[in-house]
C-alpha positions in Angstrom: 59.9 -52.6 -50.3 62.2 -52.6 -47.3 64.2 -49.2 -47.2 67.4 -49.6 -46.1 69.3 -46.3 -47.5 68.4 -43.1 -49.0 68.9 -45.4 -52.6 65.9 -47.8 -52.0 63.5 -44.6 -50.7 64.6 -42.8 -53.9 63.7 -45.8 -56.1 60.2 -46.1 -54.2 59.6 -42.4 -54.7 60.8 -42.5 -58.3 58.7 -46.0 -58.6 55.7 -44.5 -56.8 55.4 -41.0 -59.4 55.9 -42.6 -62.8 53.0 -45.3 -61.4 50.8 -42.5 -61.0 52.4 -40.8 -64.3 53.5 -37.9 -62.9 56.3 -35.9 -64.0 59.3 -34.1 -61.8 57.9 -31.1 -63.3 54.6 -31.2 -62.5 55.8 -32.7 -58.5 57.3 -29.1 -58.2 54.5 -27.0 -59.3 52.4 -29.0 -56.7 54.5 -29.1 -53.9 56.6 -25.7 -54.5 59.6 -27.9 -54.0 62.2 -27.4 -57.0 62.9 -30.2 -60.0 66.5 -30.9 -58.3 65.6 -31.4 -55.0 62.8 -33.9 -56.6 65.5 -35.3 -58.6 68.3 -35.8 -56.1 65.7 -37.3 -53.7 65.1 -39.9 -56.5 68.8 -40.1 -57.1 69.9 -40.8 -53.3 71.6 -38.0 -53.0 72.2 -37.7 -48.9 71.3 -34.3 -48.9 67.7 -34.5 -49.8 65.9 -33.1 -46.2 64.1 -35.7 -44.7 61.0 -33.7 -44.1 60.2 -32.6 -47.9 60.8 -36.2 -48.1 58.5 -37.6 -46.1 55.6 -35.0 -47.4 56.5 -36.2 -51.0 56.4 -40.2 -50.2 53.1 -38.8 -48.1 52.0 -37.2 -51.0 52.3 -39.8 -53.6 50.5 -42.3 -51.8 53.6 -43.9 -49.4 53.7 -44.5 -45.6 56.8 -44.1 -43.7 57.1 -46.3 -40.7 60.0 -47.8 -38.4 59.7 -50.8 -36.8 62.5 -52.1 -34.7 64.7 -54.9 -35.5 63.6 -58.6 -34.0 
């Protein structure tokens, strides 16, 4: 999936946990991050820090890469 806003990596993160049938709940007891941070990062809510981002798309199984425009 291409990610072009804070939408599509939402989606792929929301995609990513209910693939590996994990809950928002249980997300936050592993990481320490709260439920609504999870939620608004699924949510594409702009806010979401890119760093507990990147851990959680790290953590479910996702790379993160940019590759310049051709």
């Amino acid at each position: 999936m291409k990610i072009t806003s804070v939408v599509d990596f939402g989606k792929a993160i929301q995609q990513q946990r209910k693939r590996m049938g994990y809950t928002q709940a249980y997300l936050a007891e592993v990481t320490g991050f709260s439920t609504s941070f999870i939620s608004n990062l699924e949510n594409g809510k702009v806010t979401a820090e890119l760093g507990k981002a990147i851990f959680l798309a790290n953590l479910l199984g996702l790379d993160v890469e940019m590759n310049e425009r051709t």
